[in-house]
C-alpha positions as CSV (number, residue, x, y, z in Angstrom):
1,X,-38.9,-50.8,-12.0
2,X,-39.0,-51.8,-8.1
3,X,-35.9,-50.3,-7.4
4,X,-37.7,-47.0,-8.5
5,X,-40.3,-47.4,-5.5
6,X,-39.6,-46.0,-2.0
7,X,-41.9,-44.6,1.1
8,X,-40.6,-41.7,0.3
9,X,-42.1,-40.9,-3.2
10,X,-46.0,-42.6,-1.2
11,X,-47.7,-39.0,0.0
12,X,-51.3,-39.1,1.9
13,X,-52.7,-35.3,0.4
14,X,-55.5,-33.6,1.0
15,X,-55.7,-31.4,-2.4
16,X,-59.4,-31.0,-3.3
17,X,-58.9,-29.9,-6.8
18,X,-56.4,-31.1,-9.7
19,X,-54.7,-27.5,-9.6
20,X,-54.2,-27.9,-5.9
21,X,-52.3,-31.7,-6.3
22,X,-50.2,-30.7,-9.2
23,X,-48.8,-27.6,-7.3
24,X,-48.2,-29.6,-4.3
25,X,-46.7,-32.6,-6.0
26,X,-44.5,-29.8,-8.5
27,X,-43.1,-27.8,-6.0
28,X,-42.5,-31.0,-3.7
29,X,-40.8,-32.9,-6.7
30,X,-39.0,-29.8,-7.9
31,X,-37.8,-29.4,-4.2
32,X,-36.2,-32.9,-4.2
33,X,-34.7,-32.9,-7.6
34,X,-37.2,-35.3,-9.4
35,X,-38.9,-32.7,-11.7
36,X,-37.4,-30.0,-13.4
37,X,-39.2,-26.6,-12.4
38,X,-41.0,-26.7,-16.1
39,X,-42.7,-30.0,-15.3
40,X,-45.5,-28.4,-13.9
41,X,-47.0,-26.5,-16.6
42,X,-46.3,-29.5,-18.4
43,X,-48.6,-32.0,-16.4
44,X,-51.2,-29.6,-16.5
45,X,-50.9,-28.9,-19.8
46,X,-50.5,-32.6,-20.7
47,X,-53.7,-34.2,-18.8
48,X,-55.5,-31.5,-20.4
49,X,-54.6,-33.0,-23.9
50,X,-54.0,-36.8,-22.7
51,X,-56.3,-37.5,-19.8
52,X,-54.8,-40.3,-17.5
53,X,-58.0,-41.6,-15.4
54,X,-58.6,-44.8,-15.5
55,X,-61.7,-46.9,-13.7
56,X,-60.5,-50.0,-12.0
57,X,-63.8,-51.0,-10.8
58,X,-63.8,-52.6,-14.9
59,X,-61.0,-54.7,-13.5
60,X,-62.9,-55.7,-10.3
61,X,-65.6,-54.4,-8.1
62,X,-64.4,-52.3,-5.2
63,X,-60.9,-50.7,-6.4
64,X,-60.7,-46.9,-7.0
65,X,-60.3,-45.1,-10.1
66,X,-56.6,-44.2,-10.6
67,X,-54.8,-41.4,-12.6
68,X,-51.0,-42.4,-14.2
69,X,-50.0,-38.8,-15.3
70,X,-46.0,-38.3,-16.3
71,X,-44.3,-36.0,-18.4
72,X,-41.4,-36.4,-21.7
73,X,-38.0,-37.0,-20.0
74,X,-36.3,-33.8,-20.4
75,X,-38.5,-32.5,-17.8
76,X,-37.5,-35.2,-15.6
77,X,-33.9,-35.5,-13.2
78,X,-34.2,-39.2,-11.7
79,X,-36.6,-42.0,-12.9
80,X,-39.2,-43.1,-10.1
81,X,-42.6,-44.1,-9.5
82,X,-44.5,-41.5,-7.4
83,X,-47.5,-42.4,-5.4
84,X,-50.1,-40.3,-4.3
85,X,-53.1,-41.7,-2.1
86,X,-55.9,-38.5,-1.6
87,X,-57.9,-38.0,1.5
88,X,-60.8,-36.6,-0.9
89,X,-60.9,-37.8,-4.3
90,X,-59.9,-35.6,-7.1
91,X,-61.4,-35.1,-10.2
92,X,-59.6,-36.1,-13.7
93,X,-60.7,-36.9,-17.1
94,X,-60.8,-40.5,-18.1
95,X,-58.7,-41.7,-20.5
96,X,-61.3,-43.7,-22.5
97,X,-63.4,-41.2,-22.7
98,X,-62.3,-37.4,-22.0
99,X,-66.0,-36.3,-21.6
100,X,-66.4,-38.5,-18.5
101,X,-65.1,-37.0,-15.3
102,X,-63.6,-39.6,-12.9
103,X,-63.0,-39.3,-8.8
104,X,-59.6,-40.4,-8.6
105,X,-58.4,-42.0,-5.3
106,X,-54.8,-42.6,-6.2
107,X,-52.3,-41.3,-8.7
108,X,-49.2,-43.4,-10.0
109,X,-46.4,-41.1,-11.4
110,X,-44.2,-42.4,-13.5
111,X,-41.3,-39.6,-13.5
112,X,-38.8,-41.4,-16.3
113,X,-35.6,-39.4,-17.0
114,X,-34.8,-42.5,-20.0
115,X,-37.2,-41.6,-22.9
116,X,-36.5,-44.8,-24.7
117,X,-37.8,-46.7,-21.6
118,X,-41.1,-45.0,-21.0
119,X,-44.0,-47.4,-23.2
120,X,-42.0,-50.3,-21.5
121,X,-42.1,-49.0,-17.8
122,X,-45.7,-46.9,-18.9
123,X,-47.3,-50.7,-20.2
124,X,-45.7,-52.4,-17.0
125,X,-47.3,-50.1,-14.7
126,X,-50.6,-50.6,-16.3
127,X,-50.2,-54.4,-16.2
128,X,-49.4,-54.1,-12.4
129,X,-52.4,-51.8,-11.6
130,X,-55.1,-53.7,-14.2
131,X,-53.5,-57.4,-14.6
132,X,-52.3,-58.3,-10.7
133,X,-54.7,-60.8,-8.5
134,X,-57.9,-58.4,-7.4
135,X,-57.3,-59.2,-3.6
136,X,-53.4,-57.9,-4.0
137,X,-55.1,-54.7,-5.3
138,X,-57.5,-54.4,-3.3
139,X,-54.4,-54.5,-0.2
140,X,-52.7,-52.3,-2.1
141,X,-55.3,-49.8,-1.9
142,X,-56.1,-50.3,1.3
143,X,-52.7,-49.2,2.9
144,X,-52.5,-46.4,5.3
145,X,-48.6,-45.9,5.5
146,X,-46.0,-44.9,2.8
147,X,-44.2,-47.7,3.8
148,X,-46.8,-50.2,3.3
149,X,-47.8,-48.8,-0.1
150,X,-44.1,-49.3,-0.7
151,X,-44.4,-53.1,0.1
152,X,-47.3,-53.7,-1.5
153,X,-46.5,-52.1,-4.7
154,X,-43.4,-53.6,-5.4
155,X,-44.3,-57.3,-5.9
156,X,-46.7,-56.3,-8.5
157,X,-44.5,-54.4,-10.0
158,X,-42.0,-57.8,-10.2
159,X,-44.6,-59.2,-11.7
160,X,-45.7,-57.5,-13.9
Protein backbone atom coordinates (compact mmCIF):
# COMPACT_ATOMS: atom_id res chain seq x y z
CA UNK A 1 0.00 0.00 0.00
CA UNK A 2 3.07 2.55 -0.11
CA UNK A 3 2.87 3.01 -3.65
CA UNK A 4 -0.71 4.49 -2.79
CA UNK A 5 0.96 7.40 -0.60
CA UNK A 6 2.11 10.71 -2.20
CA UNK A 7 2.53 14.60 -0.96
CA UNK A 8 0.02 15.10 -2.89
CA UNK A 9 -2.99 13.19 -1.30
CA UNK A 10 -1.10 15.04 2.60
CA UNK A 11 -3.49 18.45 2.92
CA UNK A 12 -2.83 21.00 6.06
CA UNK A 13 -6.93 22.26 6.48
CA UNK A 14 -8.41 24.45 8.43
CA UNK A 15 -12.13 23.09 8.46
CA UNK A 16 -13.67 23.72 11.87
CA UNK A 17 -16.57 21.36 11.62
CA UNK A 18 -16.98 17.70 10.04
CA UNK A 19 -19.38 19.26 7.30
CA UNK A 20 -16.77 21.75 6.41
CA UNK A 21 -13.77 18.85 5.93
CA UNK A 22 -15.90 16.50 3.97
CA UNK A 23 -16.98 19.26 1.43
CA UNK A 24 -13.46 20.30 1.16
CA UNK A 25 -11.95 16.94 0.84
CA UNK A 26 -15.20 15.79 -1.74
CA UNK A 27 -15.05 18.41 -3.97
CA UNK A 28 -11.03 18.37 -3.88
CA UNK A 29 -11.14 14.41 -4.50
CA UNK A 30 -13.98 14.64 -6.99
CA UNK A 31 -11.83 17.38 -8.76
CA UNK A 32 -8.85 14.98 -9.20
CA UNK A 33 -10.63 11.91 -10.09
CA UNK A 34 -10.21 9.95 -6.77
CA UNK A 35 -13.98 10.02 -5.67
CA UNK A 36 -16.81 9.78 -7.60
CA UNK A 37 -19.21 12.96 -7.17
CA UNK A 38 -21.63 10.48 -4.84
CA UNK A 39 -18.86 9.87 -2.35
CA UNK A 40 -19.74 12.61 -0.44
CA UNK A 41 -23.11 12.00 0.79
CA UNK A 42 -21.73 8.72 1.33
CA UNK A 43 -18.93 9.65 3.89
CA UNK A 44 -21.34 11.64 5.62
CA UNK A 45 -23.81 9.27 5.61
CA UNK A 46 -21.35 6.51 6.50
CA UNK A 47 -19.53 8.11 9.71
CA UNK A 48 -22.96 8.79 10.82
CA UNK A 49 -23.74 5.00 10.98
CA UNK A 50 -19.89 3.63 11.38
CA UNK A 51 -18.02 6.26 13.37
CA UNK A 52 -14.19 6.16 12.46
CA UNK A 53 -12.47 8.02 15.59
CA UNK A 54 -10.08 6.42 17.15
CA UNK A 55 -7.92 7.55 20.52
CA UNK A 56 -4.24 6.85 20.05
CA UNK A 57 -3.29 8.26 23.34
CA UNK A 58 -4.47 4.16 24.39
CA UNK A 59 -1.53 3.32 22.19
CA UNK A 60 0.80 5.81 23.89
CA UNK A 61 0.71 9.05 25.69
CA UNK A 62 1.06 12.14 23.49
CA UNK A 63 -0.35 11.03 19.91
CA UNK A 64 -3.71 12.52 18.56
CA UNK A 65 -6.86 10.99 18.05
CA UNK A 66 -7.25 9.99 14.42
CA UNK A 67 -10.34 9.32 12.12
CA UNK A 68 -9.94 6.46 9.06
CA UNK A 69 -13.23 7.29 7.20
CA UNK A 70 -13.51 5.51 3.47
CA UNK A 71 -16.27 4.63 1.44
CA UNK A 72 -17.51 0.97 -0.72
CA UNK A 73 -15.43 0.91 -3.94
CA UNK A 74 -17.88 1.87 -6.46
CA UNK A 75 -17.70 5.26 -5.18
CA UNK A 76 -14.18 5.22 -5.62
CA UNK A 77 -11.85 5.84 -9.24
CA UNK A 78 -8.07 5.15 -8.07
CA UNK A 79 -7.05 3.36 -4.69
CA UNK A 80 -4.94 5.72 -2.33
CA UNK A 81 -4.40 6.73 1.08
CA UNK A 82 -5.46 10.31 1.81
CA UNK A 83 -3.98 12.31 4.57
CA UNK A 84 -5.46 15.15 6.21
CA UNK A 85 -3.55 16.93 9.15
CA UNK A 86 -6.16 19.89 10.75
CA UNK A 87 -5.04 23.18 12.04
CA UNK A 88 -8.04 22.91 14.62
CA UNK A 89 -9.23 19.65 15.56
CA UNK A 90 -12.46 18.31 14.39
CA UNK A 91 -14.95 16.67 16.05
CA UNK A 92 -16.00 12.77 15.13
CA UNK A 93 -17.53 10.03 16.96
CA UNK A 94 -15.41 7.34 18.32
CA UNK A 95 -15.53 4.09 17.01
CA UNK A 96 -15.62 2.31 20.39
CA UNK A 97 -18.04 4.12 21.60
CA UNK A 98 -20.40 6.35 19.32
CA UNK A 99 -21.64 8.41 22.41
CA UNK A 100 -18.14 9.73 22.94
CA UNK A 101 -17.17 12.67 20.86
CA UNK A 102 -13.41 12.76 19.91
CA UNK A 103 -11.14 15.92 18.70
CA UNK A 104 -9.50 14.49 15.82
CA UNK A 105 -6.10 15.90 14.63
CA UNK A 106 -5.59 13.74 11.62
CA UNK A 107 -7.64 11.71 9.18
CA UNK A 108 -6.33 8.69 7.11
CA UNK A 109 -8.51 7.97 4.00
CA UNK A 110 -8.31 4.95 2.62
CA UNK A 111 -10.06 5.61 -0.98
CA UNK A 112 -9.92 1.71 -2.40
CA UNK A 113 -11.38 1.23 -5.88
CA UNK A 114 -10.66 -3.02 -5.21
CA UNK A 115 -13.47 -4.05 -2.92
CA UNK A 116 -11.96 -7.46 -2.30
CA UNK A 117 -8.82 -5.67 -0.86
CA UNK A 118 -10.33 -3.28 1.57
CA UNK A 119 -10.27 -5.48 5.35
CA UNK A 120 -6.59 -6.25 4.12
CA UNK A 121 -5.43 -2.63 3.30
CA UNK A 122 -8.35 -1.31 6.22
CA UNK A 123 -6.40 -3.89 9.04
CA UNK A 124 -2.93 -2.79 7.59
CA UNK A 125 -3.57 0.81 8.12
CA UNK A 126 -4.70 0.20 11.54
CA UNK A 127 -1.62 -1.93 12.33
CA UNK A 128 0.57 0.99 10.96
CA UNK A 129 -1.22 3.77 12.99
CA UNK A 130 -1.76 1.59 16.45
CA UNK A 131 1.14 -1.28 16.14
CA UNK A 132 4.39 1.01 14.75
CA UNK A 133 7.26 2.02 17.48
CA UNK A 134 5.47 5.15 19.59
CA UNK A 135 8.50 7.53 18.78
CA UNK A 136 7.96 6.76 14.74
CA UNK A 137 4.36 7.96 15.47
CA UNK A 138 4.97 10.44 17.35
CA UNK A 139 7.45 11.89 14.05
CA UNK A 140 4.82 11.12 12.03
CA UNK A 141 2.54 13.40 13.70
CA UNK A 142 4.72 15.89 14.17
CA UNK A 143 5.39 16.74 10.39
CA UNK A 144 4.67 20.09 9.01
CA UNK A 145 5.06 19.34 5.11
CA UNK A 146 3.13 16.94 2.78
CA UNK A 147 6.19 15.64 1.81
CA UNK A 148 7.46 14.73 5.07
CA UNK A 149 4.10 13.13 6.10
CA UNK A 150 4.72 11.23 2.81
CA UNK A 151 8.15 9.95 4.15
CA UNK A 152 7.22 9.21 7.32
CA UNK A 153 4.11 7.37 6.56
CA UNK A 154 5.41 4.98 4.18
CA UNK A 155 7.85 2.91 6.22
CA UNK A 156 5.10 2.07 8.63
CA UNK A 157 3.04 1.32 6.11
CA UNK A 158 5.99 -1.40 4.88
CA UNK A 159 5.72 -2.59 7.98
CA UNK A 160 2.97 -3.06 8.77
Amino acid sequence: MTDLITPELVYFLNTPTQAAFFKTISTTLVDQQIMAPAGKEALITREQTFPSGMQLNEVADGLPNIAIPHLEGELVKQTRLVVVHFAIPVAFKDLADASRILPVNWVFMLMNAEPQKQPERMAQLIRALTQSPAAQLKRLFAAKKAVQVARLLTPLMTEA
